[in-house]
C-alpha positions in Angstrom: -70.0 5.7 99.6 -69.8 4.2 96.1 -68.5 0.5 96.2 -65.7 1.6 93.7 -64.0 3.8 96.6 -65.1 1.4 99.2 -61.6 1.1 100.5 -60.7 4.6 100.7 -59.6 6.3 104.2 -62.1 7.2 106.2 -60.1 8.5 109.0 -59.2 11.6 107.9 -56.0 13.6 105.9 -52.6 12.4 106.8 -51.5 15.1 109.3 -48.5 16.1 107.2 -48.1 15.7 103.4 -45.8 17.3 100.6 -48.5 18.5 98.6 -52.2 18.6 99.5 -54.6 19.1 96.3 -58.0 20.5 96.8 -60.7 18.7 94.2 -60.4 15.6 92.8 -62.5 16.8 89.3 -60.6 16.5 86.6 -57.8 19.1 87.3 -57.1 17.3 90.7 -57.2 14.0 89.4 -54.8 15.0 86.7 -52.8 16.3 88.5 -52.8 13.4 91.3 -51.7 10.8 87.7 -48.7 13.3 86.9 -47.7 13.6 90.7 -47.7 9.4 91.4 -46.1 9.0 87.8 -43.2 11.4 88.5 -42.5 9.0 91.9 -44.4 11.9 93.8 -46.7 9.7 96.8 -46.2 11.9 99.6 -49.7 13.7 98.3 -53.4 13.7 99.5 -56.2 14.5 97.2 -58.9 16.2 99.5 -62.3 15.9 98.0 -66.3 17.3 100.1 -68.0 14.8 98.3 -68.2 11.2 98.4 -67.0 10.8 94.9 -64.5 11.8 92.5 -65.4 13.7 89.0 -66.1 17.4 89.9 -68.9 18.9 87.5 -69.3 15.7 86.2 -70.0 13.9 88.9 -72.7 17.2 90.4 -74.4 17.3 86.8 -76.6 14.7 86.1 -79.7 16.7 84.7 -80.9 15.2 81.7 -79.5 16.0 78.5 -76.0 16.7 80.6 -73.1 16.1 78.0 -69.9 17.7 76.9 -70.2 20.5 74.3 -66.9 20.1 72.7 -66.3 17.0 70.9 -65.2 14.4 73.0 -62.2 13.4 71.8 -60.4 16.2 73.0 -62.1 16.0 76.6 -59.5 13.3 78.2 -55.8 14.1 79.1 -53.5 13.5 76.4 -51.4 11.0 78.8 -54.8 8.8 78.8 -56.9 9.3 75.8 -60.1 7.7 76.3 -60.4 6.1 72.3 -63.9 4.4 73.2 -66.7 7.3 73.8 -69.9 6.6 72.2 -70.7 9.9 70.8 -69.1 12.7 69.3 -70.3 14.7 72.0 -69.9 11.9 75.0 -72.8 11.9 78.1 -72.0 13.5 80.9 -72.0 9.9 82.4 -69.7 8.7 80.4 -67.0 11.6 81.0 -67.7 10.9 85.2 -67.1 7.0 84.5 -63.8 8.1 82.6 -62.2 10.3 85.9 -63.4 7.5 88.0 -61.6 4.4 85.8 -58.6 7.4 85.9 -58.4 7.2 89.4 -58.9 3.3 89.8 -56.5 2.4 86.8 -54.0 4.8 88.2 -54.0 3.6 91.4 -54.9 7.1 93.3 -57.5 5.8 95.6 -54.6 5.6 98.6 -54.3 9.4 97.8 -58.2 10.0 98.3 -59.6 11.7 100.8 -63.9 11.3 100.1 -66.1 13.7 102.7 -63.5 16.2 103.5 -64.1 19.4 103.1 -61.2 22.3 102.9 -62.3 25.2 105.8 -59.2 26.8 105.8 -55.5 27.5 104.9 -53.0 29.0 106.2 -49.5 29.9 105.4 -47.0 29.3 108.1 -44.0 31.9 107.4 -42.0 30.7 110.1 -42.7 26.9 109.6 -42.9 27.6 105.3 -45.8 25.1 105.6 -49.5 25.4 104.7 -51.8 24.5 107.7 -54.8 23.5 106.6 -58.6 22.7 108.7 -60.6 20.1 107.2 -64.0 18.8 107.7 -61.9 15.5 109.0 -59.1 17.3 110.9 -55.9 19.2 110.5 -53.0 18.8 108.1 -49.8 20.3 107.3 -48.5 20.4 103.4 -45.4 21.9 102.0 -46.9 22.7 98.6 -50.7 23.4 98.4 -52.6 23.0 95.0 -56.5 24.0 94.7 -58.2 22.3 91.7 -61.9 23.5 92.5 -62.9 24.5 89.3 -65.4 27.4 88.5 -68.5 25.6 88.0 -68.8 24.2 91.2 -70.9 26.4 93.2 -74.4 27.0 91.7 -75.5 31.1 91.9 -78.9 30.7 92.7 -80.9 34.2 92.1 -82.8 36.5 94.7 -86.6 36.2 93.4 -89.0 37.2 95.9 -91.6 34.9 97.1 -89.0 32.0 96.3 -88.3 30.7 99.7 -92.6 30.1 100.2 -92.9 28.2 96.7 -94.4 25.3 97.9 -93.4 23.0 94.7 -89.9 21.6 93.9 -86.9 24.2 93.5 -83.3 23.2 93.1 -80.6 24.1 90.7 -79.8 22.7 87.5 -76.3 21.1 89.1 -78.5 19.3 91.8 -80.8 18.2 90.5 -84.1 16.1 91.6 -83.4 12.5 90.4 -86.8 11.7 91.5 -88.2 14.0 89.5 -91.2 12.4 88.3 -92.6 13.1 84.7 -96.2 15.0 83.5 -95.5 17.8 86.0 -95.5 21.7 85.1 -91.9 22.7 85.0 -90.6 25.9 84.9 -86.7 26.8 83.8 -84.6 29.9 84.7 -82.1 30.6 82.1 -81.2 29.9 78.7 -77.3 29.0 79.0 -75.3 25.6 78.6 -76.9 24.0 80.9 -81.0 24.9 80.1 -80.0 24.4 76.3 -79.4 20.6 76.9 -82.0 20.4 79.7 -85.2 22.0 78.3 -85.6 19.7 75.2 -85.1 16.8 77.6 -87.8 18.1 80.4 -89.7 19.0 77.8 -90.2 15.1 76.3 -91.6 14.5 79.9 -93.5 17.0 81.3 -97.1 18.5 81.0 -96.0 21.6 80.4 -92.5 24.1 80.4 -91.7 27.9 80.7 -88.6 29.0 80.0 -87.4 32.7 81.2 -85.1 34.4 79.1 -82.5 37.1 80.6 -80.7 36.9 77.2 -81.0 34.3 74.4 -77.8 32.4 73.4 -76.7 32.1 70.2 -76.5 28.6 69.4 -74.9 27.1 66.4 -75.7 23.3 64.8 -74.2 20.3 67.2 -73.9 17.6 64.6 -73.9 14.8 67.5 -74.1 11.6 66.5 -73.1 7.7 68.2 -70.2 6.4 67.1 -70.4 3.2 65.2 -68.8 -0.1 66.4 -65.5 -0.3 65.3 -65.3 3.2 63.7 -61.8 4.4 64.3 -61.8 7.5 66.9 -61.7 10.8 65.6 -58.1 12.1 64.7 -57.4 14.2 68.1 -54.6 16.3 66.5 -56.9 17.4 63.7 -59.4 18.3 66.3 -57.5 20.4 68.0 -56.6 22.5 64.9 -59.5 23.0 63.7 -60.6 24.3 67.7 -57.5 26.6 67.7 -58.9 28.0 64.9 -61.7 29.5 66.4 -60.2 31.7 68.1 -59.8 34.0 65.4 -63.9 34.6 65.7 -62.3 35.7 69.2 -61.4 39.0 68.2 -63.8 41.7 67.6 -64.3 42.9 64.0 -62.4 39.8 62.1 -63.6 38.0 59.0 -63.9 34.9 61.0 -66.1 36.9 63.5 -68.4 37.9 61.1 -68.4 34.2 59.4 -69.5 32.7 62.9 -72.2 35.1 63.5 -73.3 34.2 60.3 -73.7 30.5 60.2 -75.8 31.0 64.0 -78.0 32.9 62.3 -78.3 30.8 59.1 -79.0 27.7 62.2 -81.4 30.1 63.3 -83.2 30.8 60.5 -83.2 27.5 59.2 -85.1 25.9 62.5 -87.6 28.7 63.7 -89.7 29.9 60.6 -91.8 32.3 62.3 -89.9 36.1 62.3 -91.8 36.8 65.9 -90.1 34.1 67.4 -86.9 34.3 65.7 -86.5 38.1 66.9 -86.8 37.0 70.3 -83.9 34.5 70.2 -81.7 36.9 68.5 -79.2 38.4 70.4 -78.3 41.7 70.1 -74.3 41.4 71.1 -71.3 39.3 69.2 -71.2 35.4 68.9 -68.7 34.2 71.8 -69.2 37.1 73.8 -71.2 34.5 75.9 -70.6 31.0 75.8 -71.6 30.2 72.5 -73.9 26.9 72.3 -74.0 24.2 70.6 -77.5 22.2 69.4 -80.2 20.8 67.0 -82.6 20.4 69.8 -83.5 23.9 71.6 -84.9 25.7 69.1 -87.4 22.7 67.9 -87.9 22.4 72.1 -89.3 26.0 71.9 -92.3 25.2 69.7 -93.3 22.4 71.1 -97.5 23.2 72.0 -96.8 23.1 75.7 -93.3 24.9 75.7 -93.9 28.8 76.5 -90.7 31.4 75.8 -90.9 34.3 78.2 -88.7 37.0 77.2 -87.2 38.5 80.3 -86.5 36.7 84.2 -89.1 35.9 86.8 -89.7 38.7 88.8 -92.1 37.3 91.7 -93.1 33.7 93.0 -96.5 34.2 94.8 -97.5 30.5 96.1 -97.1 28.5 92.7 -97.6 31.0 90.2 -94.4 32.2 88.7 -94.6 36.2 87.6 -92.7 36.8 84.5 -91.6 40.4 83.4 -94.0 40.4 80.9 -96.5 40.3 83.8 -98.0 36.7 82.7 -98.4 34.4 85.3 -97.4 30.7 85.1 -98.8 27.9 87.6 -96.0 25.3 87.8 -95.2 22.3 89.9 -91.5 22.5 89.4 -89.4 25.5 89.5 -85.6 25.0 87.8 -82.6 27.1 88.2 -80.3 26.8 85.2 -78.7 30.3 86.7 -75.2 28.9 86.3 -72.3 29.2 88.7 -70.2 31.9 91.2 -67.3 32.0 88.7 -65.2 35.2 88.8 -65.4 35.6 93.1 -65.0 31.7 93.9 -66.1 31.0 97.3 -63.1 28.8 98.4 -60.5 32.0 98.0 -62.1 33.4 101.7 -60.5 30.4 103.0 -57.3 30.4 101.9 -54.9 32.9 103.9 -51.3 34.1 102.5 -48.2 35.1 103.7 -49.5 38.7 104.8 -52.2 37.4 106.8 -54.6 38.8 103.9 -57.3 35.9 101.7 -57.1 35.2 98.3 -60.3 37.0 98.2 -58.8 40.1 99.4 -55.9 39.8 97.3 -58.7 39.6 94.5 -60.4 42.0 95.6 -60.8 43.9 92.3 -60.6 40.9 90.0 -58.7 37.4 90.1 -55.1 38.3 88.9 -51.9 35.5 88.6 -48.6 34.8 87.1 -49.2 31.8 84.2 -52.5 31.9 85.3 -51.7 29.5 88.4 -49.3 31.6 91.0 -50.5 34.5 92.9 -47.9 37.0 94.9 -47.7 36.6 98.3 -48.9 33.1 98.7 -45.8 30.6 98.6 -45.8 27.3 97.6 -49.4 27.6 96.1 -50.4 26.6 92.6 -54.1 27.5 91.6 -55.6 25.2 88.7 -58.1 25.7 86.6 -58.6 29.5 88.1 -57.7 33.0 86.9 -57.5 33.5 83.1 -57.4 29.8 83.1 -60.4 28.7 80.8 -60.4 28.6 77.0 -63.3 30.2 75.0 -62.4 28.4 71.8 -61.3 24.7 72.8 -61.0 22.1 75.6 -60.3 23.1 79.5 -58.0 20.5 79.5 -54.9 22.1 77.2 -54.9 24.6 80.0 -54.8 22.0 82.9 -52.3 20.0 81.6 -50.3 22.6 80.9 -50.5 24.4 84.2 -49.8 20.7 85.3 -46.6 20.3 83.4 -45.8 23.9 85.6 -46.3 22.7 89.0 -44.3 19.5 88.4 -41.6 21.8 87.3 -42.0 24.1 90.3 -41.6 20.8 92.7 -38.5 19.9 90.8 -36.9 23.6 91.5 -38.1 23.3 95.3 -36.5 20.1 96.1 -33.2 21.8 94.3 -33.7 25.2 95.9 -35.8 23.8 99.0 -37.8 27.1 99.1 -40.3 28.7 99.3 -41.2 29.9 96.0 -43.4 32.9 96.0 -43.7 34.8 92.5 -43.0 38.4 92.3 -45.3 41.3 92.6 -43.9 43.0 89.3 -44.3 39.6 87.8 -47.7 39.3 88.7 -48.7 42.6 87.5 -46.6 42.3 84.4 -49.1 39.5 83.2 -51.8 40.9 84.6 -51.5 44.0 82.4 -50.7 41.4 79.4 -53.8 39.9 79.7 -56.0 43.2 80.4 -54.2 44.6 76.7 -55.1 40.9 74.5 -58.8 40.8 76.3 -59.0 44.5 75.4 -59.8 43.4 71.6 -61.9 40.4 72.0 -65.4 40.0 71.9 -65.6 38.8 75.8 -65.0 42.5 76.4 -66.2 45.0 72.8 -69.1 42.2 72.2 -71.7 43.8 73.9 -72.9 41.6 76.7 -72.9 40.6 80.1 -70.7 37.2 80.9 -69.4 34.9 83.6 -66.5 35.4 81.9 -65.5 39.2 83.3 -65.7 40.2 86.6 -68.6 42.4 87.8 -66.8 44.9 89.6 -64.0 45.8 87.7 -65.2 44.9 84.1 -61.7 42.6 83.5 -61.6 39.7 81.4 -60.5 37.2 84.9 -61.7 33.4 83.6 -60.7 33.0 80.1 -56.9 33.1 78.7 -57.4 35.5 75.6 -55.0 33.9 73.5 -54.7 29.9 71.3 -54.3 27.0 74.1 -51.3 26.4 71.8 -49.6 29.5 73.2 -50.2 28.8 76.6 -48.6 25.4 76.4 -45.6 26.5 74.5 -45.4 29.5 77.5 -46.4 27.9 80.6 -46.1 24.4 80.2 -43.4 24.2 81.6 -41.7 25.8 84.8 -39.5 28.9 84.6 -37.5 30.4 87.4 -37.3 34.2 86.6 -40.8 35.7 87.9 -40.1 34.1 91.6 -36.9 36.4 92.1 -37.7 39.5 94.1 -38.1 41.8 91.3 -38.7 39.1 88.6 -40.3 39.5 85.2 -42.0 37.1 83.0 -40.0 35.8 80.6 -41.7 35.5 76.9 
């Protein structure tokens, strides 16, 4: 327990609440400010770990940072006008949700070390009951705030489970990690393209395994001067919007983006042999594009090997790469990212039919506004399906779908409920969202993503449209889609 939560409860949730949020990252903790600032106390925040800050409180590898600039990564209703970078440590963004919490007085509302294992609508009672690691609760309204990269996908290698070295994934990692050791990294996403040039300052030697390279355009990071005015966020966020128009497949701006990455590319690894195998073969943003000055230097370094395809065997410590080289190594890193698009905690949450989000999901996450799902009352999911932004910050979504709940509240207290949105309102926006993703790059680009679901080939985390429009749509609460045969209106 960290001495900065020293006084939280320790005895478990409340046994009945209003609302009981899920995660205290930063959708959970948002949403916890909005709730206590509206006059809204009758709330827990339930949180498995014994700290606040989600991602960034599970990331500490080195190198861990935000990749858009930071400026926009803090809620509007508490800019943070003192990072130290343009691109702030992840650190730095952890110490921010934890002075949220503090300044805003939420710790009351904290629940550290608990652990959702199940919930369960109560038709007759229109109540959530809920199991927790610390004991049962009831809540009126449930929220979940779990984000999508909080449960590491860790790959099936064979021989893995007998390495006799140091495994872990990138999100846990080994803090005692010591330096000169051989390291090996699996995967080349966000997470391995801030890692490896770190790991690579300290130990004797790295392999990296490449599925697919990135493409990765220039990062421009940089510490902010003392007493340099912070960034304008309004201009920011323009100039963000605007990159959505690289979004859609076969656009000037498209074509403009993929340029400039391969200019960065060009301009940083001279030799062709090299440069071919970091080229991707499938449209900027179809994958997380990247951002950063450091990887492709990383990968010439003397004692940093690129292997072009995954590991396909451990045999005692020697990784086997598909090329059929073999690789002694001491330290064996998953950087394999996360289970996005089939999120563990929907098995444990049970509607009004007796059927789990997961089943409801069954061929893809689906919603209404991208934060209620048909025939689960009084449930708002954050930060879930079509909720993430390709282009800009996670947070214009949040706070948005924040601005809904607090809304929806309002109308229960007036109606007193429940409030369940329609099936033809669901499916209405579901069918929106399968026509937009239909000309983006996430689905005609030409790769494989975390972004679209495996079984059913939908587009499920991102919304394929400007944060501004979702604001302007869902930012607020409407009525119509929770009427039996209601329809989104917009």
């Amino acid at each position: 327990m960290t001495a900065a939560y020293a006084d939280r409860h320790d005895g478990g949730p409340a046994a009945d609440v209003d609302m009981a949020v899920v995660g205290a990252g930063l959708a959970g903790v948002g949403l916890g400010v909005r709730l206590r600032r509206a006059g809204r106390t009758g709330f827990t925040l339930l949180e498995r770990a014994d700290d606040v800050g989600g991602t960034w409180r599970d990331n500490v590898y080195p190198g861990v940072a935000c990749d858009i600039p930071s400026a926009l990564y803090s809620y509007s209703f508490l800019p943070q006008p003192r990072w130290s970078r343009v691109f702030a440590p992840g650190a730095e963004i952890h110490r921010y949700v934890r002075d949220v919490v503090r300044s805003e007085g939420l710790t009351p509302h904290l629940r550290l070390g608990t652990g959702l294992t199940s919930a369960r609508w109560d038709d007759d009672a229109a109540t959530w009951r809920l199991t927790t690691s610390r004991g049962p609760l009831t809540a009126r309204v449930l929220a979940t705030a779990v984000g999508r990269l909080s449960e590491p996908r860790v790959p099936e290698i064979p021989g893995l489970a007998t390495f006799p070295g140091r495994v872990f994934h990138s999100a846990r990692w080994d803090r005692e990690l010591p330096a000169g050791l051989r390291v090996a990294v699996v995967g080349t996403g966000a997470s391995a393209v801030q890692l490896v040039p770190e790991v690579a300052r300290r130990a004797a030697s790295v392999v990296v395994l490449q599925r697919t390279p990135p493409w990765v355009l220039p990062r421009g990071d940089r510490a902010y001067a003392p007493g340099e005015a912070p960034p304008d966020r309004a201009a920011l966020a323009a100039e963000a919007e605007r990159l959505f128009d690289a979004r859609i497949a076969g656009t000037t701006a498209e074509t403009e983006l993929r340029e400039r990455a391969q200019a960065h590319l060009r301009a940083q690894v001279p030799d062709p042999a090299l440069r071919a195998l970091l080229t991707p073969d499938y449209a900027v943003g179809c994958k997380r594009a990247l951002f950063s000055d450091d990887w492709y230097p990383a990968l010439q370094e003397p004692h940093v090997t690129l292997e072009p395809g995954p590991p396909v065997a451990v045999e005692g410590s020697t990784l086997v790469a598909a090329s059929g080289a073999r690789h002694e190594v001491d330290v064996i890193v998953l950087a394999t990212g996360f289970e996005t698009t089939r999120p563990p905690f929907a098995h444990l949450v049970t509607g009004r039919d007796g059927h789990t989000l997961a089943e409801h999901w069954a061929d893809g996450m689906t919603s209404h506004a991208s934060t209620v799902v048909h025939g689960f009352p009084n449930l708002f999911v954050l930060d879930g399906p079509n909720a993430g932004l390709g282009h800009h910050s996670a947070l214009e979504v949040i706070e948005a779908q924040i601005g809904y709940v607090l809304g929806a509240l309002d109308h229960l207290d007036t109606t007193g409920g429940p409030l369940e949105v329609s099936a033809a309102a669901e499916a209405a926006y579901t069918r929106e969202v399968d026509r937009r993703a239909a000309e983006t790059v996430w689905l005609r680009g030409g790769c494989r993503s975390w972004y679209v679901d495996e079984r059913s080939g939908r587009l499920t985390l991102l919304w394929p449209g400007r944060a501004a429009e979702f604001r302007e749509r869902f930012g607020a609460f409407d009525p119509t889609p929770f009427a039996p045969d209601g329809l989104r209106v917009g």
